[in-house]
C-alpha positions as CSV (number, residue, x, y, z in Angstrom):
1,X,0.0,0.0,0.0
2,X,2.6,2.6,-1.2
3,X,2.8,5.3,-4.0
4,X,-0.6,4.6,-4.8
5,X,-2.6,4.8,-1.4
6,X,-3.5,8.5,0.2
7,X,-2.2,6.7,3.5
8,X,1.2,6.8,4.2
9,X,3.9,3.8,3.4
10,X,5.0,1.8,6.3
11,X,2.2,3.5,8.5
12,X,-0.2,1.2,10.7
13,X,-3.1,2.2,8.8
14,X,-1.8,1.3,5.6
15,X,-0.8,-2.3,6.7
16,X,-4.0,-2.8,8.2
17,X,-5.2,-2.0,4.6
18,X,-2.6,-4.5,2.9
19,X,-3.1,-7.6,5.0
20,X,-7.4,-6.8,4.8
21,X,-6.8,-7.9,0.6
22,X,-5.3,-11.5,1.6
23,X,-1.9,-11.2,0.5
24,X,0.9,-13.5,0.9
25,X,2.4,-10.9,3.1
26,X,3.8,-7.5,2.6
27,X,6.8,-5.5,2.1
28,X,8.2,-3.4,4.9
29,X,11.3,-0.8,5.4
30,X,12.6,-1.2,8.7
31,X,15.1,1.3,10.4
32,X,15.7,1.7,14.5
33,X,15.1,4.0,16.8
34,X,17.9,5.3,19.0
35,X,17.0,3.4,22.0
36,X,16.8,0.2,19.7
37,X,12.9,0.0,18.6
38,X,13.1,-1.2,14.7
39,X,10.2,0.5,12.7
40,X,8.6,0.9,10.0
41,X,9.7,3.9,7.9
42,X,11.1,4.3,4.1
43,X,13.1,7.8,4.2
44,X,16.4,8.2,5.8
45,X,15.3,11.9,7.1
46,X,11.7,12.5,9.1
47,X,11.0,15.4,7.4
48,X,10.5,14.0,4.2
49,X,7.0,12.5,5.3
50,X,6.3,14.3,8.8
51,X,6.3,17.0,11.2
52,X,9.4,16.0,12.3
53,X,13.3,16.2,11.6
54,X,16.4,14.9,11.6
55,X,16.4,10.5,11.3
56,X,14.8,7.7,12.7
57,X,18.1,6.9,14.6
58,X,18.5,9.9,16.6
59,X,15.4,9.8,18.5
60,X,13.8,7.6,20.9
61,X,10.4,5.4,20.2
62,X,8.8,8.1,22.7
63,X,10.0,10.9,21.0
64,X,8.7,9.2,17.0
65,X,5.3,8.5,18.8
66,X,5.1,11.9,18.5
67,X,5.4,12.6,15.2
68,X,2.6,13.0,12.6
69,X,2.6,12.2,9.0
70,X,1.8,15.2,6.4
71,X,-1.4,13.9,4.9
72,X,-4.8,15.3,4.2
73,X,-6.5,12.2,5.9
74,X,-6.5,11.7,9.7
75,X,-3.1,11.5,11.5
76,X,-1.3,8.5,10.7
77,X,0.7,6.1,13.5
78,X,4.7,4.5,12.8
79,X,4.5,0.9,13.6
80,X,7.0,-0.9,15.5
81,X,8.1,-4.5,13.4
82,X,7.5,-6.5,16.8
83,X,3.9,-5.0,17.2
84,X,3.4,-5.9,13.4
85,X,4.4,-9.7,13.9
86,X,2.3,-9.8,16.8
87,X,-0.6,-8.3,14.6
88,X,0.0,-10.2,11.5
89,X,2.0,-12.8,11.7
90,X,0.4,-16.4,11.4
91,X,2.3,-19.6,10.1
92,X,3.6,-19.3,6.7
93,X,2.8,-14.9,6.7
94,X,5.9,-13.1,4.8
95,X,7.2,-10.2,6.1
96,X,9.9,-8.9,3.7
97,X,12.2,-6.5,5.4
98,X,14.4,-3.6,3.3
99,X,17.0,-2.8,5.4
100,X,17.1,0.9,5.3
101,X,21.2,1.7,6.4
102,X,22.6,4.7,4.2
103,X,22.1,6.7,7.3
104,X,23.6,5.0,10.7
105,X,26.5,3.9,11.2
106,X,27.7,0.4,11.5
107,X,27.2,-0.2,14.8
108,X,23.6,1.0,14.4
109,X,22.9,-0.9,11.6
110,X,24.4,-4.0,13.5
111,X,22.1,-3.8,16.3
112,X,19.7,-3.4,14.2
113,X,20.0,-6.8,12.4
114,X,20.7,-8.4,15.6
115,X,16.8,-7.3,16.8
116,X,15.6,-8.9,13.6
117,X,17.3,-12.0,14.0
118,X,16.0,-11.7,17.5
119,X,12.4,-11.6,16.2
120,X,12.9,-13.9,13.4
121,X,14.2,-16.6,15.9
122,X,10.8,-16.0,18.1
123,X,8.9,-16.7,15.5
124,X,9.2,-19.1,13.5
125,X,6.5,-19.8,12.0
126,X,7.2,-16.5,9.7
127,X,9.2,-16.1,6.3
128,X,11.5,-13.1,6.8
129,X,12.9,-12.2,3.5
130,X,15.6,-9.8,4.0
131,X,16.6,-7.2,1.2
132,X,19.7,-4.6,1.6
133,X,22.2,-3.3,-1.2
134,X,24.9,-4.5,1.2
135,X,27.3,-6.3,-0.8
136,X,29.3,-8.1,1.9
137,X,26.8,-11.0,2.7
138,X,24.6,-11.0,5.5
139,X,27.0,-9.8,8.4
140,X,24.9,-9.6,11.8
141,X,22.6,-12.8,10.5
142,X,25.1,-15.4,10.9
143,X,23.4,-17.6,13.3
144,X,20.2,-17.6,11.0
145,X,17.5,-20.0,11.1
146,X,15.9,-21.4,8.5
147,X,13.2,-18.8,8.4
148,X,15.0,-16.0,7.1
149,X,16.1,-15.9,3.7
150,X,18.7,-13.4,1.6
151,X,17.9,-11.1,-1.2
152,X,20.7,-9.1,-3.1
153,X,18.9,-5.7,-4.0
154,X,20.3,-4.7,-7.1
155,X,19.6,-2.6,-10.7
156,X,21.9,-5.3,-12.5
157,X,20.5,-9.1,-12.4
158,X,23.1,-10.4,-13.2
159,X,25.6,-8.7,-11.2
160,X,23.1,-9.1,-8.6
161,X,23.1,-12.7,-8.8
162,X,27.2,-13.0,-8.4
163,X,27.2,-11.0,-5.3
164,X,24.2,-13.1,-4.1
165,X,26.3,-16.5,-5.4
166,X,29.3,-15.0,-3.8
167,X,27.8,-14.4,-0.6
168,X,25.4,-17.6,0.1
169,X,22.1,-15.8,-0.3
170,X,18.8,-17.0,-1.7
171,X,18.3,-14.5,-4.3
172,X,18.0,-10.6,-6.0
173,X,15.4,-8.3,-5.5
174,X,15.3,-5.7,-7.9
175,X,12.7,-3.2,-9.8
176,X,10.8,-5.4,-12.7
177,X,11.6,-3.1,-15.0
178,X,15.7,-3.9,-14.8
179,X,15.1,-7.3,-15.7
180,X,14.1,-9.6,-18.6
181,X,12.4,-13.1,-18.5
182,X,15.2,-14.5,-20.3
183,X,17.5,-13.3,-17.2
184,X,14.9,-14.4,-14.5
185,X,15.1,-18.3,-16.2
186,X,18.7,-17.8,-15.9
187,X,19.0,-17.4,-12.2
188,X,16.5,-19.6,-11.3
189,X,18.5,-22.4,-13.2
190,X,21.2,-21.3,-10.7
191,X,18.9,-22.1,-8.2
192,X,18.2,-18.9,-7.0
193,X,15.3,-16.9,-5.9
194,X,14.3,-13.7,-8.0
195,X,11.9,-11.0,-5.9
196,X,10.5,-8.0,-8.0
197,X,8.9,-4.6,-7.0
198,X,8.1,-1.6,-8.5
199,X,4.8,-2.6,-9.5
200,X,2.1,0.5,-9.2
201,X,-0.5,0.0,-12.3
202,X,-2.6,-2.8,-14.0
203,X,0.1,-2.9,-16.8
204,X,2.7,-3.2,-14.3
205,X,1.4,-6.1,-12.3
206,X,1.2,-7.9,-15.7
207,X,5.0,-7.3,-16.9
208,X,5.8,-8.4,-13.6
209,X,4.0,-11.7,-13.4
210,X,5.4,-12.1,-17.2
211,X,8.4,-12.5,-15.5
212,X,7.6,-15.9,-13.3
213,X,9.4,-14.5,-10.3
214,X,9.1,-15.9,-7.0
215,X,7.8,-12.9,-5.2
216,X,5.9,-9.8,-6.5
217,X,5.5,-6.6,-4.4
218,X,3.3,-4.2,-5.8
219,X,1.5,-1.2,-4.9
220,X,-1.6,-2.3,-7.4
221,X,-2.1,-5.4,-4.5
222,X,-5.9,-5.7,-5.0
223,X,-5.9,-6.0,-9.3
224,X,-2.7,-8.7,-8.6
225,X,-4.6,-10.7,-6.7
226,X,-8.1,-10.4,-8.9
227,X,-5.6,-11.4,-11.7
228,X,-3.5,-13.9,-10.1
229,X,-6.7,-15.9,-8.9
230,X,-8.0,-15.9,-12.6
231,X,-4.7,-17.3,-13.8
232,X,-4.7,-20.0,-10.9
């Protein structure tokens, strides 16, 4: 529920609305608080969406409870990742977590994956899917369980797909429109795992299903699943 919905990415309200249509599970971008609280929030500085300023990691959960979203509908809440499992999550639910870390350092950013792994661990009964554009593996995840699986994000499939080989993932995630079907057969004869978003129109949806990928996100959820259940 993201650039097309009047209700703010990542927000409470617009989860509520994502996991109402049925869905697999939904795509979320995680950063932490100062006091080490991950949320759910897509921009690196506050006052790209909100009230507020400065970034997620400089404040406290008290001080972001505070904040309110600029949006013509009512005021919108931020959503904590462990109050979202506890909301959502049910055996076999995907939660697919974009690591948002071109802000905090790398002791912030380490913490941070050690709460997911903390959370993934508790339940497992979830798929966590995690997606970053780090290329050095998945440091901070090194005692995962089988639960939580690796995605490469990436604007080159292919290049994508050695860094993911390199580094033991499961698979790329990158925007449908970088990659072909020719390229998507190719990786998945390597055994790995392609996730696509970008998503946001009818037209869209259908490119990306052209593509037989794993996973889909997309912003168009509702028409995805109308056209998906026809296929089926």
């Amino acid at each position: 529920m993201g650039s097309r919905s009047l209700i703010p990415m990542n927000s409470w309200e617009s989860l509520e609305d994502c996991f109402e249509l049925g869905p697999n599970g939904t795509e979320i971008d995680v950063q932490m608080t100062k006091d080490g609280v991950v949320v759910c929030y897509h921009d690196e500085k506050l006052d790209k969406t909100t009230e507020c300023k400065g970034t997620i990691n400089e404040i406290t959960w008290a001080e972001l409870t505070k904040c309110e979203y600029h949006t013509w509908s009512s005021s919108k809440s931020f959503a904590r990742l462990d109050s979202v499992i506890a909301k959502f999550g049910s055996a076999g639910v995907i939660l697919s977590l974009d690591l948002k870390e071109n802000g905090p350092p790398y002791a912030h950013s380490l913490r941070m994956r050690g709460q997911i792994l903390r959370l993934a661990i508790m339940n497992p009964e979830i798929d966590f899917l995690i997606e970053s554009w780090d290329a050095n593996g998945s440091w901070g995840f090194d005692e995962a369980p089988d639960n939580m699986r690796f995605f490469q994000l990436c604007v080159d499939p292919l290049k994508g797909l050695d860094i993911a080989r390199t580094n033991g993932m499961n698979g790329i995630s990158i925007d449908y429109r970088k990659i072909n079907k020719k390229q998507s057969a190719q990786i998945h004869e390597e055994g790995f795992l392609v996730m696509v978003y970008g998503a946001n129109t009818a037209s869209g949806n259908k490119q990306a299903v052209a593509l037989s990928p794993d996973i889909i996100q997309s912003d168009r959820l509702s028409h995805l699943l109308d056209g998906l259940a026809k296929y089926n």
